[in-house]
N, C-alpha and C positions, 0 to 999 in steps of 0.2 A: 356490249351485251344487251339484249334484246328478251323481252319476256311481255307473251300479251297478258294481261290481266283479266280477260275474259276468260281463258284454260284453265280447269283443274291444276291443282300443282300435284303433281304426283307424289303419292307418298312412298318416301326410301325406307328398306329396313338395314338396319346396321347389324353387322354380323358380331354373333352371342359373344364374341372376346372383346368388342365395347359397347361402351357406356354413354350415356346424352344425358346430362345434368344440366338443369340452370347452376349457375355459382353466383353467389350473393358476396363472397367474401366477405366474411364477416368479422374475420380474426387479423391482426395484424399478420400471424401467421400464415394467411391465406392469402394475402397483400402481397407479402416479400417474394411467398411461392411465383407469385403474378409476373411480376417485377423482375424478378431472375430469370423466365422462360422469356421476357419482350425485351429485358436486356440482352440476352443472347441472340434474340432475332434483329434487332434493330442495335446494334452494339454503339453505331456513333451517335446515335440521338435517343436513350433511352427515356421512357416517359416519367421515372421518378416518382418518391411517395404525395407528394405534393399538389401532381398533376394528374393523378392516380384518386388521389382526394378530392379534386375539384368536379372529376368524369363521374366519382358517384355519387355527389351531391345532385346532379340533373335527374330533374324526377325522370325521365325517359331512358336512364343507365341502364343498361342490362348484361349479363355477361354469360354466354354458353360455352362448353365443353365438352369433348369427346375424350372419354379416360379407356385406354387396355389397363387394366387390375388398376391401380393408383397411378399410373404416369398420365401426363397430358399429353395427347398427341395431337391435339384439332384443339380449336376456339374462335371465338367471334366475343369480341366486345362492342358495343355503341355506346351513345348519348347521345 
């Protein structure tokens, strides 16, 4: 993947049946939610509340989401 840096990034609109939130997770409940959607993707090496703990401790953590009504259907986390 290739992106020059000098180009505009174009801006996408998402269609009115979702949603682009930052997520901060802030509840344990917000956590588990996390944690069951990356267990389900990643089933043999899930990343756990522990390691899950450690990713938001780095001040550069961030976590977006794309919701239709309350489901996840998209995300992106770093650190």
């Amino acid at each position: 993947m290739n992106r020059d840096l000098t180009e505009p990034v174009l801006e996408l609109k998402l269609q009115e049946e979702f949603q682009f939130s930052h997520w901060s997770m802030e509840t344990s409940s917000e956590e588990r939610d996390y944690l069951d959607i990356e267990a389900e993707i990643w089933p043999d090496a899930p990343l756990g509340l522990n390691r899950l703990s450690e990713y938001k401790n780095n001040k550069l953590w961030t976590s977006m989401v794309i919701r239709q009504i309350d489901t996840i259907i998209g995300g992106l986390t770093t650190w």
